[in-house]
C-alpha positions as CSV (number, residue, x, y, z in Angstrom):
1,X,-10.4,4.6,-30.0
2,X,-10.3,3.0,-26.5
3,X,-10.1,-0.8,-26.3
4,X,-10.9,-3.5,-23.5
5,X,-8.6,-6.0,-23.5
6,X,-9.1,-9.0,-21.1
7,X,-6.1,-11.7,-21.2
8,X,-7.5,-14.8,-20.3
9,X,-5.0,-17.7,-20.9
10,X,-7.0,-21.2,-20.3
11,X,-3.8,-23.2,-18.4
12,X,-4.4,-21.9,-15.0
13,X,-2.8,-24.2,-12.6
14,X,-3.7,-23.8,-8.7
15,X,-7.4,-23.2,-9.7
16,X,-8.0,-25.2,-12.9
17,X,-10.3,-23.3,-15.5
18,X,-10.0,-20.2,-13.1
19,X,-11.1,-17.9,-15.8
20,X,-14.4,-19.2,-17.1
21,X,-15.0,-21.4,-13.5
22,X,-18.8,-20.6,-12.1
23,X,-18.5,-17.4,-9.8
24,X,-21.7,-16.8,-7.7
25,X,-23.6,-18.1,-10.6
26,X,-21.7,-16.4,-13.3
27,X,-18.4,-17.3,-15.2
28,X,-15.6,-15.5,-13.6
29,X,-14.7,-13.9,-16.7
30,X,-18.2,-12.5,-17.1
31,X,-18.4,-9.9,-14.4
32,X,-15.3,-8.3,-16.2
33,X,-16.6,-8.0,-19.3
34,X,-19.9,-6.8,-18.2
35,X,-18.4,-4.1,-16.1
36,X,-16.4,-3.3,-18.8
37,X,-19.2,-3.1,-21.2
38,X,-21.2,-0.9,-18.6
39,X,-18.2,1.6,-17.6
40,X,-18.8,3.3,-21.7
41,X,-15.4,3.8,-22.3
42,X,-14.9,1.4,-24.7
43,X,-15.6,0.6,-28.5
44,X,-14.5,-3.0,-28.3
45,X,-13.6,-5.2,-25.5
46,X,-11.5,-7.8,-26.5
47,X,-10.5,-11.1,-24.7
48,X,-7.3,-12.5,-25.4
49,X,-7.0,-15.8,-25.3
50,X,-5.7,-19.2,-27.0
51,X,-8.8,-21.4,-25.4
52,X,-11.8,-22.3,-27.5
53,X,-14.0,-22.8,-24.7
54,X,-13.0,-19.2,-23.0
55,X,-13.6,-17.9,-26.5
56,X,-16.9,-18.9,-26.5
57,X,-18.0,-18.1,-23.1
58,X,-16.4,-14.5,-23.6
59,X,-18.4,-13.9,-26.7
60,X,-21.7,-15.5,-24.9
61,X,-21.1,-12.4,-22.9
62,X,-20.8,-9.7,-25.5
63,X,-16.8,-9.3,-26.3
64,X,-15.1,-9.8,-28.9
65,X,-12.5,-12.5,-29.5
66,X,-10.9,-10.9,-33.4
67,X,-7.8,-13.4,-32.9
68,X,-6.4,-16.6,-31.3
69,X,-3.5,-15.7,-28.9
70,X,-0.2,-17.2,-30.4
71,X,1.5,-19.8,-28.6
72,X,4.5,-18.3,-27.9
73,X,2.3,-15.6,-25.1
74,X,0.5,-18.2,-24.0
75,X,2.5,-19.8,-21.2
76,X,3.1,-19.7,-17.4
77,X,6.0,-17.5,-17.8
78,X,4.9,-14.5,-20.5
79,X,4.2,-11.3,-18.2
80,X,0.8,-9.2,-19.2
81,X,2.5,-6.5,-21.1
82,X,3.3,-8.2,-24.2
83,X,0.2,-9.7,-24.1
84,X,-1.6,-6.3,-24.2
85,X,1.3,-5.3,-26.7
86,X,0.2,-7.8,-29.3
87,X,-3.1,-7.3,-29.0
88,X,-2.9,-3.2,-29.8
89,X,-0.8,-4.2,-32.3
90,X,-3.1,-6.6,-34.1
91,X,-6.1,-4.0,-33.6
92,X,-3.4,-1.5,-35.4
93,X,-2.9,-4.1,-38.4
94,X,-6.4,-4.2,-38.7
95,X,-6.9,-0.4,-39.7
96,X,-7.8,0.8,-36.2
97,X,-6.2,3.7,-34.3
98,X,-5.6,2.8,-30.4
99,X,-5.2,5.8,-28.2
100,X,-5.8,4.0,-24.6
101,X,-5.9,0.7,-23.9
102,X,-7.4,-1.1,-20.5
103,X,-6.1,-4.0,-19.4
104,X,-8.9,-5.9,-17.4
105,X,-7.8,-8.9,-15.0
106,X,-10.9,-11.9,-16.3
107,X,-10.0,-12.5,-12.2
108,X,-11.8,-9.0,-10.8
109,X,-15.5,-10.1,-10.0
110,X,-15.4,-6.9,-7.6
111,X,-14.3,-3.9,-10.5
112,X,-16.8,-1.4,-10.7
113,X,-18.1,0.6,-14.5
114,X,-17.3,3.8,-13.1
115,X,-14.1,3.2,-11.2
116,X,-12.6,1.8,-14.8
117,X,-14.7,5.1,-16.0
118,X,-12.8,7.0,-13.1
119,X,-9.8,5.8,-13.4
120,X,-9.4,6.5,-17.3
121,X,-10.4,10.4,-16.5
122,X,-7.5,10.4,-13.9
123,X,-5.3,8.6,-16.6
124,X,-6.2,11.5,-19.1
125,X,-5.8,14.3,-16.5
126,X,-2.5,13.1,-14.9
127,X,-0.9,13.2,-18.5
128,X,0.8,10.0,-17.1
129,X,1.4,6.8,-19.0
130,X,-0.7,4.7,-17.1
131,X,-3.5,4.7,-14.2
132,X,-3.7,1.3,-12.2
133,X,-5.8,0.0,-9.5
134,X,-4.0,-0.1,-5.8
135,X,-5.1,-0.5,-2.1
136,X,-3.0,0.2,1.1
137,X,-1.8,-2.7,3.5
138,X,-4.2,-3.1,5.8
139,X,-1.0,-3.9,8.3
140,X,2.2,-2.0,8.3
141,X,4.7,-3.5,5.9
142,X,7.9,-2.1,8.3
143,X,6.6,-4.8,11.1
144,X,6.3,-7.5,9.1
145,X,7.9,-10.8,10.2
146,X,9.3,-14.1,8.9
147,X,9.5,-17.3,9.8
148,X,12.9,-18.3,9.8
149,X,15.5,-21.5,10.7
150,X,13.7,-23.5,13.4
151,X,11.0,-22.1,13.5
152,X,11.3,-18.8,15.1
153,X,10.6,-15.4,13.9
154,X,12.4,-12.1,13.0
155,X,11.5,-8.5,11.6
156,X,12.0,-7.6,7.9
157,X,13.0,-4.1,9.6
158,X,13.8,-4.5,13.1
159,X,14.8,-0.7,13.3
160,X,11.3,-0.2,13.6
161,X,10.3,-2.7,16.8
162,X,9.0,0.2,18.8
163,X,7.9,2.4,16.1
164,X,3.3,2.9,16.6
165,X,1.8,1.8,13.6
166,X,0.4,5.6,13.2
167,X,4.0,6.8,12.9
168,X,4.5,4.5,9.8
169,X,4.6,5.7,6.1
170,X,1.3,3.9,4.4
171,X,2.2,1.6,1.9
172,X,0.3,0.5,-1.3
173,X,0.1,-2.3,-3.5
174,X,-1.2,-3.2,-6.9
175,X,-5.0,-4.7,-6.5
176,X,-4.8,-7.1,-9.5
177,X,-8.0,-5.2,-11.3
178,X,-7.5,-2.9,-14.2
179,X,-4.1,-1.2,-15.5
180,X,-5.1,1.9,-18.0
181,X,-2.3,3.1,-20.2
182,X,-1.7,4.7,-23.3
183,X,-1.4,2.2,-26.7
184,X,2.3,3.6,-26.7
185,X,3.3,2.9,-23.2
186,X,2.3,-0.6,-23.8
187,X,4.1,-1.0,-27.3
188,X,6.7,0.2,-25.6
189,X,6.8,-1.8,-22.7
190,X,6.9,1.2,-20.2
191,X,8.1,-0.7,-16.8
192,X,4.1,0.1,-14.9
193,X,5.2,0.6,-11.1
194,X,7.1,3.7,-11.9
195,X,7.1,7.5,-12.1
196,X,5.3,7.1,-15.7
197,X,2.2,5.2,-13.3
198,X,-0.7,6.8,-11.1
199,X,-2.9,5.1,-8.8
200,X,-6.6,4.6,-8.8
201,X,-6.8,3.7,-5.1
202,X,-9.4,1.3,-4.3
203,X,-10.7,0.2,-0.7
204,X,-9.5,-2.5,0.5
205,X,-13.1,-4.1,1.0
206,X,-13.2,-4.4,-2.8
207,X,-10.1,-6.1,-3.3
208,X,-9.2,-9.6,-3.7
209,X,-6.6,-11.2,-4.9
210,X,-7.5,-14.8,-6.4
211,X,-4.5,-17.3,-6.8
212,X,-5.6,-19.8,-4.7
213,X,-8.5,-22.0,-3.7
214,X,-8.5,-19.9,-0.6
215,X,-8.8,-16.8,-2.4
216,X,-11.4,-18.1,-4.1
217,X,-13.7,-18.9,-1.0
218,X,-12.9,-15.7,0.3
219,X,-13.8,-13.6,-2.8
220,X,-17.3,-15.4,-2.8
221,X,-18.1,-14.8,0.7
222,X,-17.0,-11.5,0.5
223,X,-19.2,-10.4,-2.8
224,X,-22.2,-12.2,-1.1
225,X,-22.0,-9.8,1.8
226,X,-21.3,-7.0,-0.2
227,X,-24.2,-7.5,-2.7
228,X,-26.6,-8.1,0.5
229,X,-25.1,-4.3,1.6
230,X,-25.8,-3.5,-1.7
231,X,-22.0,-2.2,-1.9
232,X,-21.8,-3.8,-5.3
233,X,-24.0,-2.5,-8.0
């Protein structure tokens, strides 16, 4: 079987309640789990979580919450594998047989049913151990800058000063959505930006990152104007 799951820890710092906060007139959480629903792939999408009140908002929306996250993968420092990890493995001590798992950010108000359908059909045909969601830099990472000791500036790779932007290798970076795998490369903690790893390459006009308060006004205005262009479905 495939499973959903949807780690969605309720201590979020910079944006407090991120997870289950009201989202163009929505939880956050729920345009995950209704994509997820929608995409077919799955027969259960789980949350993981510790937080009654996520809990309860995640089932209002049709997933399933089967266990309480333990403590110990509940803090600002556990990474998203062993999350996932200890959720197949629960499913498995429960007398069900997980061949691919999803990963689903409660964050991704812009994922789309049939890119998560998509993306598990490039997963399967790749043979590789996981399928994730990336977009390109919309700016060439070799001319980036910093701000450094007085306030002045200097290139990350000044060997490339004159180089024209067209001349530049494109560069990629994870969008924060979905991260297919197999149950065993999460059990076995497969390192995810590697050779065992293809992308699902998104564009970049449905991808947004959302740390920050900033994001967050960012993401709205942009899914406003997207579901006015009837981009979003």
């Amino acid at each position: 079987m495939n499973i959903c799951v949807i780690p969605a820890r309720g201590g979020s710092k910079r944006i407090p309640r991120k997870n289950i906060k009201e989202f163009q007139g929505k939880p956050m959480i729920a345009y995950s789990i209704e994509a997820a629903l929608k995409s077919n792939c799955f027969s259960q999408v789980i949350v993981s979580t510790e937080d009654d009140e996520i809990s309860e908002v995640a089932q209002k929306y049709g997933a399933h919450v089967p266990f309480v996250r333990p403590d110990e993968l509940s803090n600002d420092y556990v990474g998203t594998t062993p999350v996932i990890k200890h959720a197949i493995e629960w499913m498995e001590g429960n007398n069900n047989h997980i061949e691919n798992v999803c990963c689903l950010y409660a964050t991704a108000p812009f994922v789309q049913p049939q890119v998560i359908s998509k993306a598990l059909e490039k997963l399967q045909e790749s043979k590789a151990g996981y399928c994730f969601s990336a977009t390109s830099f919309a700016f060439p990472i070799q001319r980036a800058i910093k701000i450094v000791q007085g306030d002045r500036v200097d290139m990350f790779y000044p060997e490339h000063f004159s180089a024209r932007s067209q001349d530049l290798e494109e560069a990629y970076h994870d969008a924060g959505q979905f991260y297919w795998g197999k149950a065993q490369a999460f059990k076995d903690e497969l390192p995810l930006f590697s050779e065992v790893a293809t992308p699902y390459v998104l564009p970049r006009y449905l991808v947004q990152d959302i740390d920050t308060i900033e994001d967050w006004i960012r993401a709205e205005v942009m899914y406003k104007v997207l579901q006015e262009t009837k981009t979003l479905s």
